[in-house]
C-alpha positions as CSV (number, residue, x, y, z in Angstrom):
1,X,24.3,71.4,52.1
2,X,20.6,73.4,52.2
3,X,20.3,76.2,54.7
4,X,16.7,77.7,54.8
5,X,16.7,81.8,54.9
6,X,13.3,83.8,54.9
7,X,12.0,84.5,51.7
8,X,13.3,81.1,50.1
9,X,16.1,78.3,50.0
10,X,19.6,79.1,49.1
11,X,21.4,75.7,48.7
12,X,25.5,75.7,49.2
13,X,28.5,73.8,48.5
14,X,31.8,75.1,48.3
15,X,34.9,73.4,46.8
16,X,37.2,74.9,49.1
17,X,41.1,76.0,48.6
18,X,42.9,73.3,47.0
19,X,46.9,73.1,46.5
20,X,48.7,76.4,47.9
21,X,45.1,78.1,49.3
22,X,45.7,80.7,46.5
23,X,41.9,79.6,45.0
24,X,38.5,79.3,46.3
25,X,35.2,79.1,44.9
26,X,31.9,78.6,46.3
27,X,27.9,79.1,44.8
28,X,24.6,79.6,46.1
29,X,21.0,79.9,44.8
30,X,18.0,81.2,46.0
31,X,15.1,83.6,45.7
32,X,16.4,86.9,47.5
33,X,19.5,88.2,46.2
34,X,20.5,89.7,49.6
35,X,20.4,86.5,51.6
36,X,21.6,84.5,48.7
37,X,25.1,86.3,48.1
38,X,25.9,86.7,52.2
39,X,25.0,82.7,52.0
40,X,27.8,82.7,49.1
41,X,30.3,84.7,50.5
42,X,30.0,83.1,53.9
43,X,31.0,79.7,52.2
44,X,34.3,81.1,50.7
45,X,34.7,81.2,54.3
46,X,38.6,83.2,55.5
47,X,40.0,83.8,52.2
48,X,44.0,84.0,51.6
49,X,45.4,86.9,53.3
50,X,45.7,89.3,50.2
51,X,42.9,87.8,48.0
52,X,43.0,90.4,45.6
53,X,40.9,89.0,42.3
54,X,37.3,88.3,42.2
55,X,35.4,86.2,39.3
56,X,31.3,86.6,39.6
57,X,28.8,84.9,37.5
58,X,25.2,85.4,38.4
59,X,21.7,84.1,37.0
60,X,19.3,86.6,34.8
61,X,16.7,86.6,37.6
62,X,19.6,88.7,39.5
63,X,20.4,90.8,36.2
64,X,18.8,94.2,38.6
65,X,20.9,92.9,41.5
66,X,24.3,93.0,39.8
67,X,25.4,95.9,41.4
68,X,24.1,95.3,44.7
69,X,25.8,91.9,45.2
70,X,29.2,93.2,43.5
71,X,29.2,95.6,46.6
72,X,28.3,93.2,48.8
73,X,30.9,90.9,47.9
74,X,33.5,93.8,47.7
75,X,33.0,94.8,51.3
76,X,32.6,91.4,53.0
77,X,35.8,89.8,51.2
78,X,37.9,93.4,51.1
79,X,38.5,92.4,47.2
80,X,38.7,95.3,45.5
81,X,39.0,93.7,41.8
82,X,36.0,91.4,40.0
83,X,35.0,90.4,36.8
84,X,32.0,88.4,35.3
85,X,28.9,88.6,34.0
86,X,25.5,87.0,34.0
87,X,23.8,83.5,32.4
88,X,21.3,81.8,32.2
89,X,23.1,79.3,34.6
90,X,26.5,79.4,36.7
91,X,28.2,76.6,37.6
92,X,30.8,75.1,39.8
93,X,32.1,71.9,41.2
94,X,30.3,69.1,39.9
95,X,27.1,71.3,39.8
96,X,25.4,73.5,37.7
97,X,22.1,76.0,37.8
98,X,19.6,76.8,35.1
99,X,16.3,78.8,35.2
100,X,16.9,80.1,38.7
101,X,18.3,82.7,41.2
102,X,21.7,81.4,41.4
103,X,25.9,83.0,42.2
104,X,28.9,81.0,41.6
105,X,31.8,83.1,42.7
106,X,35.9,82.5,42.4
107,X,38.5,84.5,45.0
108,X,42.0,84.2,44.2
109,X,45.5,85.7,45.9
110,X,47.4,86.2,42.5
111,X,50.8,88.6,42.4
112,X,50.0,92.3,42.6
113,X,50.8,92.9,39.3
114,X,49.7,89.9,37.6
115,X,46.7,91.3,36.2
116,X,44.5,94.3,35.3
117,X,41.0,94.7,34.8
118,X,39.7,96.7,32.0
119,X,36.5,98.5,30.7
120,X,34.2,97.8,27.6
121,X,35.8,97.9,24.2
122,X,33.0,98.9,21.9
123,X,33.9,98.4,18.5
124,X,37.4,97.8,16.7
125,X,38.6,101.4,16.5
126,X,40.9,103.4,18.4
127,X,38.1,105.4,19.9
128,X,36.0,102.8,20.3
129,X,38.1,102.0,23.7
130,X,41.1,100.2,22.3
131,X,43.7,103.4,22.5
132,X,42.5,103.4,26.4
133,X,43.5,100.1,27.2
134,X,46.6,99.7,25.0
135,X,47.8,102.7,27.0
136,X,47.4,100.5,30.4
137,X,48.8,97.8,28.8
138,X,52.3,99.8,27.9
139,X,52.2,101.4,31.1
140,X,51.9,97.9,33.0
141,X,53.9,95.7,30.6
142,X,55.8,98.0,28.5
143,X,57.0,96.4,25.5
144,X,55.5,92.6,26.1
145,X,51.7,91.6,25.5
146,X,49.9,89.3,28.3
147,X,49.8,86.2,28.3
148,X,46.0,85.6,28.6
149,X,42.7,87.4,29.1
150,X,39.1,86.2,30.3
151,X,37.1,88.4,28.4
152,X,32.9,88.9,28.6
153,X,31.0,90.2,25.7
154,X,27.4,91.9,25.2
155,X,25.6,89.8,22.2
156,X,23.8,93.0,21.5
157,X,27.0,94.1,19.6
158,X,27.2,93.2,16.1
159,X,31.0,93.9,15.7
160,X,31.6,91.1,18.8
161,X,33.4,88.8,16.1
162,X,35.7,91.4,14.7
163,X,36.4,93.3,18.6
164,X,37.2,89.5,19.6
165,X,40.0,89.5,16.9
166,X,41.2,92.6,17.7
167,X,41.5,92.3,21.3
168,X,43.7,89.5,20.8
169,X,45.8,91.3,17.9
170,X,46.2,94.3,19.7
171,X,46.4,92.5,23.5
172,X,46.6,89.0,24.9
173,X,47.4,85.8,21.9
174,X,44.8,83.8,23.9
175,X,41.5,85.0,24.6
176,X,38.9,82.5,26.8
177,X,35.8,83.9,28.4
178,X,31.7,84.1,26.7
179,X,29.1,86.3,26.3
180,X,25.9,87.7,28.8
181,X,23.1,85.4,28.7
182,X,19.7,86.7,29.3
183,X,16.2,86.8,28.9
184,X,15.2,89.8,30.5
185,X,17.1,92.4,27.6
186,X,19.6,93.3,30.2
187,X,23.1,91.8,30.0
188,X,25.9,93.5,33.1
189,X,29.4,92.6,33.0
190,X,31.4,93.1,35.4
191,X,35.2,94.6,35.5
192,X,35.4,96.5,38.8
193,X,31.7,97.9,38.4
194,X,29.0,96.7,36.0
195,X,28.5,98.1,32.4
196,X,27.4,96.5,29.2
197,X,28.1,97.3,25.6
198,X,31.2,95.8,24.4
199,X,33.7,93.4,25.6
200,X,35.4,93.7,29.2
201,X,37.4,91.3,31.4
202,X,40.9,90.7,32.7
203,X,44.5,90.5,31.4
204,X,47.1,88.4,33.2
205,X,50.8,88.9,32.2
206,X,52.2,85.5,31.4
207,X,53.7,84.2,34.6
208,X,50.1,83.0,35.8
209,X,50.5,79.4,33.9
210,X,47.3,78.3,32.5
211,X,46.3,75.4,30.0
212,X,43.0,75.9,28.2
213,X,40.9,73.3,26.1
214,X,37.8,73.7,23.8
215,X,34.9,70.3,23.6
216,X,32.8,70.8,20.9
217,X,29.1,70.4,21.0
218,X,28.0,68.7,17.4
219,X,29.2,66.0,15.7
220,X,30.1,66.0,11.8
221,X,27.7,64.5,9.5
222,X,28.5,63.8,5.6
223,X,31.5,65.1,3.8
224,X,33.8,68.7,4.0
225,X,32.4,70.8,1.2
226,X,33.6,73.8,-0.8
227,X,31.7,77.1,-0.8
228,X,30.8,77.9,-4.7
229,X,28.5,80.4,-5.1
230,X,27.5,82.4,-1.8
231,X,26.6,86.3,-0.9
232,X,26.1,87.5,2.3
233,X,25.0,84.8,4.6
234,X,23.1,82.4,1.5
235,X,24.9,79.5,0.5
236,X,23.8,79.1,-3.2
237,X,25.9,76.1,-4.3
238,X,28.3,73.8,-2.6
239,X,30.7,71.7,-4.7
240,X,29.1,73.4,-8.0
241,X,26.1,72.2,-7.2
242,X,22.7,73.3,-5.5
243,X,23.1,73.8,-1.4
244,X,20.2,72.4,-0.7
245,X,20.3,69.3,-2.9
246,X,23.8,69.0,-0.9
247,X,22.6,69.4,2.3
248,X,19.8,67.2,1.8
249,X,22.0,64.0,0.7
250,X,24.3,64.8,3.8
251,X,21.2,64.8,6.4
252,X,19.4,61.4,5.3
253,X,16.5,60.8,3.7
254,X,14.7,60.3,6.6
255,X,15.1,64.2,7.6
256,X,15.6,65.4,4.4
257,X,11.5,64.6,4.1
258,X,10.8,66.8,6.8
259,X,13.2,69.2,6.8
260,X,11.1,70.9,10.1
261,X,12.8,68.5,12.4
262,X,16.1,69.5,11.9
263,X,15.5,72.8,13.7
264,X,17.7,72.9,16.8
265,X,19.8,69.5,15.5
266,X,21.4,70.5,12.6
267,X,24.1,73.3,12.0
268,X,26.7,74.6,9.6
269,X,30.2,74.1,10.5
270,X,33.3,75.4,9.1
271,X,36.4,74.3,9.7
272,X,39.5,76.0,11.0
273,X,42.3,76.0,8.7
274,X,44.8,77.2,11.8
275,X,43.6,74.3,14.1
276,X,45.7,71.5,15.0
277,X,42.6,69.7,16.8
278,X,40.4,69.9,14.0
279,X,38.2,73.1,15.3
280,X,35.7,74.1,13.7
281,X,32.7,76.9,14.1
282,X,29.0,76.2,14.4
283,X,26.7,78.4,13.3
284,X,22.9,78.3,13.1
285,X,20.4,77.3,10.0
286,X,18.6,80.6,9.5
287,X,16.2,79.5,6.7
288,X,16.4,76.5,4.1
289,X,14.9,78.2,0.1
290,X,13.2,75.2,-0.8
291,X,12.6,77.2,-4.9
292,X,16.0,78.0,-5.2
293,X,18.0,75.3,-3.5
294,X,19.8,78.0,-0.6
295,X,20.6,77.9,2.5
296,X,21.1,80.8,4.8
297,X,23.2,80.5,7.9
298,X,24.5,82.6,10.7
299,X,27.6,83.5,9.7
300,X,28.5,85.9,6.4
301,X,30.4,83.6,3.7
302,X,32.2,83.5,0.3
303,X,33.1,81.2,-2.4
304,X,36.2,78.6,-1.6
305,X,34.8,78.5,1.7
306,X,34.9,75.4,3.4
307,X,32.2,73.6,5.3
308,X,30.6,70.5,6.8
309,X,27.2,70.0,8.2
310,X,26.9,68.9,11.9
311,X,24.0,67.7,14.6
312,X,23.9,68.1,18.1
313,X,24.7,64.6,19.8
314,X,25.0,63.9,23.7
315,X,27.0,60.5,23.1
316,X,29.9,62.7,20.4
317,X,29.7,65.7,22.9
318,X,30.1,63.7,26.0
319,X,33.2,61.6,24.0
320,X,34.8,64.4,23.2
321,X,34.0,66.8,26.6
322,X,36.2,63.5,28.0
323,X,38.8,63.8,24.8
324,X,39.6,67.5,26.1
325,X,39.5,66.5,29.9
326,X,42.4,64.2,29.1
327,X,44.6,66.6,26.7
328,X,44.8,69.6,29.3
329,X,45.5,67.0,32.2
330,X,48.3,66.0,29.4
331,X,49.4,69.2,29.2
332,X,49.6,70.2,32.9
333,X,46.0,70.5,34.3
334,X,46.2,67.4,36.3
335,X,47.6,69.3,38.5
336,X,45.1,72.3,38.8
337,X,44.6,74.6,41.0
338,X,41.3,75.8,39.7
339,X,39.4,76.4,36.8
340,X,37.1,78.3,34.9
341,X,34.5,76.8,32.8
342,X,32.6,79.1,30.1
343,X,29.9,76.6,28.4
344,X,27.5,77.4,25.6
345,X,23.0,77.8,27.0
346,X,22.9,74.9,24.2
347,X,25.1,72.5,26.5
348,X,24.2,72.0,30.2
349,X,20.5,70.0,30.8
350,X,19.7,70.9,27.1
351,X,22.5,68.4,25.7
352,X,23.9,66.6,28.8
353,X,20.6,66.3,30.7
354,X,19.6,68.0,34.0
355,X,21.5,65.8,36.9
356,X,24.7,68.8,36.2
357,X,26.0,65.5,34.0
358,X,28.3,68.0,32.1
359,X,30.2,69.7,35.1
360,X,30.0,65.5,37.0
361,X,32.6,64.9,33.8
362,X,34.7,67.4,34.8
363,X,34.5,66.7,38.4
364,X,35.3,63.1,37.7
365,X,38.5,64.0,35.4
366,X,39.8,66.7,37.3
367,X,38.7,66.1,40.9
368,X,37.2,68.8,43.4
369,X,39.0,71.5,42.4
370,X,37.4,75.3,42.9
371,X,35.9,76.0,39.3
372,X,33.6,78.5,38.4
373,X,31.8,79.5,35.2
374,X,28.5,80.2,33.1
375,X,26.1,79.0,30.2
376,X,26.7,82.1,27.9
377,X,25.1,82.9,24.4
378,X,28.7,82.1,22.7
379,X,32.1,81.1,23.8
380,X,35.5,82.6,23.2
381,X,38.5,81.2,22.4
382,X,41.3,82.1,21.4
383,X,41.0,84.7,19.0
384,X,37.3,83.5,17.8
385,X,33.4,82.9,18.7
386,X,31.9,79.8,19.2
387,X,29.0,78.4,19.8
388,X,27.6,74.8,21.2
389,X,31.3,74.5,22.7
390,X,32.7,74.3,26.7
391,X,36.3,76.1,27.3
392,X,38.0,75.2,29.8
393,X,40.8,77.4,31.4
394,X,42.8,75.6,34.6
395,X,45.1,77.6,36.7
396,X,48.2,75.5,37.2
């Protein structure tokens, strides 16, 4: 439904509590923060007498508000524990939100000691904020390790890649979460107050039973290569031979005369040798040497490395968003209690068009379930950072 406020629209729809009234989720948009978070929270509506976990994902033309709304939505819910971050859209039920003020919010009655919230791990060092929550981790669990965490990064970190891998070394196997999206140079996360830097979120110990699934966003094109010559990020030969002459025969002729139009359509993709669904990371064309037949991509490499090239396509991503849907309900989401839903600013009305097609698919596989999520600038999984995927994490 629309309600009109002063100072602009805010447009609601809540999914409601679904199975045990442990879950709700609800989203609002508008132009004033103020109005448009008591709009939100007013939707969730009476939440579950001990609601104690929040999840909060806001729009960049909130980014300054961040703070104001988490206190908002403390004090009118009485939850005293949140996480999130912002994106350059939320999303929820069936609907998404780009390029606008917009909340989608998630409250949830979990066990007391289910979870804990922790602050920003800067780098991969002891120091660097690891030591700090290892320590809450021993004092929580003792000996045994989580089960899960949703985790939110700061893409102005370089060592996000290697923190990512040593969160889930050091804490939680299974990592799912993404990271701040924004284009006003500010990117809050939230875990119990906002703060940026590094990588915060939420472990759950491993009685809260999730399933989680990954969709990718490009479609293989051409053969899987081998690395032969590479430093740094510049891919000098592939199969013994120039990358670029490589490359070239894998696009088509038809591209390979232009090679401007494969800007935003083509990728690198490399294959992960640990995957039993046939995962594999995409990473952006920096720059195509035209002289000396390289290629330089967005990811550091080395010789024996495999790779295959891959293009964005709605039809592949749409065919395999619906290939995921089905494994998880496999596996024990069909039925989910609710869901989170972390899905790459490539995605959304840039792949699936601008009717919320991508979270319809879900809706229709999954049903009305409380979900909420964001469009983030790279997706986590696992123990790794994606990019051009959806992850999908139900709460069964």
């Amino acid at each position: 439904m629309a309600a009109e406020v002063p100072g602009g629209t805010a447009e609601l729809r809540s999914s409601g509590a679904m199975g045990t009234g442990a879950f709700r989720s609800a989203w609002a948009r508008g132009t004033d923060w103020a109005l448009t978070v008591k709009a939100c929270a007013d939707e969730l509506g009476s939440l579950p007498v001990g609601a104690n976990l929040g999840f909060l994902y806001l729009t960049d033309t909130f980014t300054k508000d961040a703070s104001s709304i988490l206190t908002f939505l403390r004090e009118k819910t009485g939850i005293e524990h949140w996480v999130g971050t912002v994106g350059l859209g939320v999303l929820g039920c069936g609907v998404e939100f780009h390029d606008r003020g917009a909340l989608s919010v998630m409250a949830m009655k979990l066990p007391a000691e289910s979870f804990r919230v922790f602050s920003p791990v800067i780098d991969g060092t002891r120091s660097g904020g690891l030591s700090a929550l290892t320590t809450v981790q021993d004092q929580w669990l003792g000996g045994q390790r989580p089960g899960f965490a949703v985790v939110h990064g700061d893409p102005r970190n370089v060592g996000l890649p290697e923190i990512i891998g040593v969160l889930a070394d050091a804490t939680a196997p299974f990592l799912v979460g993404g990271l701040a999206a924004s284009r006003i140079g500010e990117f809050p996360q939230i875990a119990d107050r906002v703060m940026d830097g590094g990588v915060t979120g939420v472990l759950f110990r491993d009685d809260v039973q999730v399933v989680t699934g990954l969709s990718q966003g490009c479609s293989p094109i051409g053969s899987l290569h081998e690395i032969t010559q590479a430093e740094g990020n510049i891919i000098r030969e592939i199969d013994g031979r120039p990358a670029l002459e490589v490359f070239k025969e894998d696009i088509g002729e038809l591209l390979a005369r232009d090679l401007r139009r494969i800007v935003g359509y083509i990728f690198a993709g490399f294959p992960m040798s640990d995957s039993d669904t046939g995962d594999y990371l995409v990473r952006n064309l920096i720059s195509l040497d035209t002289q000396r037949g390289w290629i330089a991509v967005g990811e550091p490499v080395e010789p024996g490395r495999k790779l295959l090239f891959c293009r964005r396509d709605h039809t592949a991503a749409e065919q395999d968003l619906r290939r995921m849907l089905g494994d998880v309900k496999g596996r024990g989401g069909a039925d989910a209690r609710a869901g989170l839903y972390f899905s790459c600013i490539g995605r959304g009305q840039n792949l699936f068009g601008s009717e919320s097609q991508e979270m319809k698919i879900i809706q229709d596989e999954l049903g009305d379930i409380p979900i909420t999520g964001f469009f983030a600038n790279g997706e986590i999984s696992r123990d790794r950072l994606y990019g051009y995927t959806g992850v999908l994490t139900l709460f069964r």
